[in-house]
N, C-alpha and C positions, 0 to 999 in steps of 0.2 A: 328499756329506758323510761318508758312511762311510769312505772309502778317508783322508778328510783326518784323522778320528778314528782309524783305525786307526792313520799316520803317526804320529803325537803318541803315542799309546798306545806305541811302538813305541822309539820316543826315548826314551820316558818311562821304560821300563821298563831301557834299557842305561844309563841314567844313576843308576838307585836311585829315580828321584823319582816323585811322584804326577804325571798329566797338567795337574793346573789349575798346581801348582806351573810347569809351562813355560809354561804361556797368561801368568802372573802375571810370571815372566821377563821374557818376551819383551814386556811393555807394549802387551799386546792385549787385555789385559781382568782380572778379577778371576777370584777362585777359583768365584764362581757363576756365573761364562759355562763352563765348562765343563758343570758340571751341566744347563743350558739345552739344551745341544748334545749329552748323552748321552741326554735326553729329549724331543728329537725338533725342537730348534731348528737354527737355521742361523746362520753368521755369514757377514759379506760376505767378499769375495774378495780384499780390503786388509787384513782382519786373517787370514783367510789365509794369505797372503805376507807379513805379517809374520814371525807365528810360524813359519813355513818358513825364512825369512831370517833368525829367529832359531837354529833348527835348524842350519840350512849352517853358519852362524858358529861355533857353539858346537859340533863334533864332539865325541860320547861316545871319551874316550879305551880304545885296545885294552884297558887293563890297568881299567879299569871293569866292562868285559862279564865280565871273570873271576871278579869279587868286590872286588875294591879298590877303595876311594874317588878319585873320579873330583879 
């Protein structure tokens, strides 16, 4: 679960956005499934790959990670 928080974290942060902001995206959950999951919850392996499938799809553009709005 850490390595898949870290992921999200990670997106999160070259895009500008908070991590629940991508969970709530991605239509895997609301903004308190993420808190759940920083406090020591789990999510199945379908919203999982969701939000990874949302990730793939959605790549942070190069000119984000600079500063500009994605």
């Amino acid at each position: 679960m850490e390595d898949f928080v870290q992921e999200v974290e990670n997106y999160a942060s070259a895009l500008g956005l908070h991590p629940s902001t991508v969970v709530q995206r991605s239509g895997a959950g609301g903004g308190s499934s993420w808190g759940r999951w920083l406090n020591g919850g789990s999510c199945s392996m379908r919203t999982a790959d969701r939000i990874r499938a949302y990730m793939r799809a959605n790549p942070p553009r190069e000119d984000a990670q600079s500063g500009e709005a994605a």
